[in-house]
N, C-alpha and C positions, 0 to 999 in steps of 0.2 A: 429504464434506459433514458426517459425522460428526464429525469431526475440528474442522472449521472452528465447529461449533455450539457444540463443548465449552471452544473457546478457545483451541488447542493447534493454527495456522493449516497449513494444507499446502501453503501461497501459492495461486496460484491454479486453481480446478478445471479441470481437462483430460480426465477421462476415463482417465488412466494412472494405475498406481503409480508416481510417480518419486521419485527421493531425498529432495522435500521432506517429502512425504508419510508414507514410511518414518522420516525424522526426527523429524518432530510426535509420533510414536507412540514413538519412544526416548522424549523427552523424560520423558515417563509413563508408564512402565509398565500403570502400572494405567488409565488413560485409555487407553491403546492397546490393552489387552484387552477392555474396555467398548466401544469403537470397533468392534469385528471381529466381537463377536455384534450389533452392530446393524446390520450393511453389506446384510444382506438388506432395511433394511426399505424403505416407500413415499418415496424421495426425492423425486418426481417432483410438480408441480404446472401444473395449466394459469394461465396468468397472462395478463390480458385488461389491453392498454395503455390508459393511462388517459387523457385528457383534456389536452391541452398540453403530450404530453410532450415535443415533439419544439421546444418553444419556447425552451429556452437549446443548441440543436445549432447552431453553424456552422463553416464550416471554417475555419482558422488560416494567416494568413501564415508564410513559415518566416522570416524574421529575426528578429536581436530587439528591434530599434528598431520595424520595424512590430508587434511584438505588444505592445511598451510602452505604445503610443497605444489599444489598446484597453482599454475597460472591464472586462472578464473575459476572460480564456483559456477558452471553454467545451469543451463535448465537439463533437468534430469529427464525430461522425458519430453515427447511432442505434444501429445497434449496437452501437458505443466505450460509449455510456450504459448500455446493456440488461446488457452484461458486465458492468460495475463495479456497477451495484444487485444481480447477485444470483452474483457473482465470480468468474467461471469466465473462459476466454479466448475471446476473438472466436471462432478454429475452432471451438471443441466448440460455441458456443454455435450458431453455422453448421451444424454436425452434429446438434443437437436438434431443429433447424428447418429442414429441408434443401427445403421448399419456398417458404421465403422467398428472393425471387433478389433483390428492392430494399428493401433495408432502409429507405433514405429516404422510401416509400411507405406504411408502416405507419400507420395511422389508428385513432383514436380504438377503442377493443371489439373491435379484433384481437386472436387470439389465440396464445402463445406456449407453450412446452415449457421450464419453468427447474426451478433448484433450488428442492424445499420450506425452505427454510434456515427454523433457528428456534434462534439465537443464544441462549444462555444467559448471564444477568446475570454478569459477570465481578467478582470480590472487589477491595477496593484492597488492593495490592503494597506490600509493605515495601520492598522492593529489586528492582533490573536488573540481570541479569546479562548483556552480551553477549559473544557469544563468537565473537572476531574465527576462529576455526580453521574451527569450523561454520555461520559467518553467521549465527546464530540468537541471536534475545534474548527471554530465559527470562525472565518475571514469575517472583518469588516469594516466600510468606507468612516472617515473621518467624522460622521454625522452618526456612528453606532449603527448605520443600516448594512445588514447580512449579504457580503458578496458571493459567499461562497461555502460551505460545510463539507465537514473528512471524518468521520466515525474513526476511533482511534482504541487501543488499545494504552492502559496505566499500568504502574507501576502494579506488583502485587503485595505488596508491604507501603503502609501508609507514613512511616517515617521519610520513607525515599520519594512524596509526590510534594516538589516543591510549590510552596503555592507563593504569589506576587506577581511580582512583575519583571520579567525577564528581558530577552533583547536576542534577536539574532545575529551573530557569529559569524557564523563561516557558511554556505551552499555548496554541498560537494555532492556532482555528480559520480555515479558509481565507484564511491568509497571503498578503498580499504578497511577492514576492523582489525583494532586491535584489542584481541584477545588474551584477559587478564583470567588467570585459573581460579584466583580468590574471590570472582564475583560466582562460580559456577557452582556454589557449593551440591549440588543436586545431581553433579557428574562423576561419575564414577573415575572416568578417564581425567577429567581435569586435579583428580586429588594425585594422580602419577606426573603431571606438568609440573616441574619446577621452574619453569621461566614464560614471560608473556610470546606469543604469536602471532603474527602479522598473516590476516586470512585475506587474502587474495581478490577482487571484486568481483561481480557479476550478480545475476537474480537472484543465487540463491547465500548470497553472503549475508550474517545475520542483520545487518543494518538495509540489508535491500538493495536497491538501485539510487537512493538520495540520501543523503544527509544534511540535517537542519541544524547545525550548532550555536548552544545557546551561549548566554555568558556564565554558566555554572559550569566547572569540570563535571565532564562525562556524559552531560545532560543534551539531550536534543531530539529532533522530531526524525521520525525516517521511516525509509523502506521496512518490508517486511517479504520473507521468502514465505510467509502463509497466509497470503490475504484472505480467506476463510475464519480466517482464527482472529481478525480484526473485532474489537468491542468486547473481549473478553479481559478480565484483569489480567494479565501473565508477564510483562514487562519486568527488567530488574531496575525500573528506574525513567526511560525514556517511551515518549509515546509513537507508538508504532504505527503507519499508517501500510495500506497494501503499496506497492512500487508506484503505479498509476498515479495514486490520489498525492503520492511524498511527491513524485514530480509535478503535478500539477499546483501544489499548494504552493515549492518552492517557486513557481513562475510567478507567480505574485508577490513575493517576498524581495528585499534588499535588506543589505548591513544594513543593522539598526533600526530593526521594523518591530518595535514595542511586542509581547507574546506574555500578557495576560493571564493566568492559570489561578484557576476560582473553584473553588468546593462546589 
């Protein structure tokens, strides 16, 4: 939680030290020593759900032509929502609250067991470094000092991971996708699609909650509907981050903010 406040993400919280975590803290040395005398302190918060929360949750057809026809792709469940506002994954959040048995049940001045998170204002970025070896793309100030780190997800095919020097694009909040059938070769349903589909925006749309377009057609940084699944190879091309960390990254970005991509 520490980690995640200062900027320097550990993907997402789970209650372990695992190698993302271990990594946020290379990334900075000195942020990771700062990080480790403050691990004793109160992360903990009661959190009392608020009023309509549970009013953009339904569940999601699985094809893609039925979810083209809806309005938003929202969050599928309450607890899918409750993870992603305060980042941690469905288990541990399951394991904070282990007297909750129906998530779907929760009502208005219930109350929860989350992280106290308290995000610190992030600097804008000279430059991105991402680094296809370590999945991680490193903000950082004009002097090459580390503002900020995002544990990412690449390409699974090594022809499709551009490497040089790119440039950012375009910053789109809660993007549409548009879904091409001939990238999905591994879908059953996309070999019956004869023509591309316009998926509709929200959490669980494949590009997420942000979009980072770069100067390469189809290439860019974004959301992800499974930030659990962050730091694995799975990508057809573009690097995935969880929604959280795609929004936080774009706050420090503008047109034209140099994006590095190095073996």
């Amino acid at each position: 939680m520490a980690l995640d406040n200062e900027g320097f993400s550990p993907g997402t919280i789970d209650g372990r030290i695992g190698p993302r975590m271990i990594q946020a803290m290379n990334v900075s040395p000195d942020v990771g020593r700062t990080t480790c005398l403050r691990m004793n302190a109160g992360w903990w918060q009661t959190w009392k759900v608020p009023a309509d929360f549970s009013k953009d949750v339904a569940p999601l057809p699985e094809g893609w032509t039925a979810r083209s026809k809806l309005k938003a792709l929202t969050y599928e469940t309450v607890r899918e929502k409750v993870a992603e506002r305060f980042h941690v994954s469905e288990d541990f959040l399951q394991f904070l609250n282990p007297t909750v048995r129906d998530w779907s049940r929760l009502r208005e001045n219930d109350t929860l067991k989350v992280p106290a998170l308290s995000p610190r204002r992030l600097p804008r970025a000279d430059h991105l470094s991402v680094r296809l070896s370590d999945k991680v793309i490193v903000a950082l100030d004009a002097d090459n000092h580390p503002l900020a780190s995002f544990p990412c997800s690449i390409a699974a095919k090594k022809e499709k991971r551009p490497v040089g020097k790119l440039e950012v694009r375009v910053l789109a909040s809660d993007p549409e996708y548009l879904f091409d059938p001939k990238l999905f070769e591994e879908s059953a349903e996309a070999k019956t699609i004869k023509s591309k589909l316009m998926i509709p925006p929200g959490p669980n749309n494949p590009v997420g909650a942000m979009w980072i377009g770069l100067d390469r057609p189809g290439y860019g940084i974004h959301g992800s509907p499974w930030p659990e699944d962050i730091g694995k190879t799975e990508s057809h091309g573009c690097f995935r981050l969880s929604n959280w960390d795609a929004k936080r990254l774009a706050g420090m970005l503008k047109i034209g903010t140099p994006v590095w991509i190095e073996n």
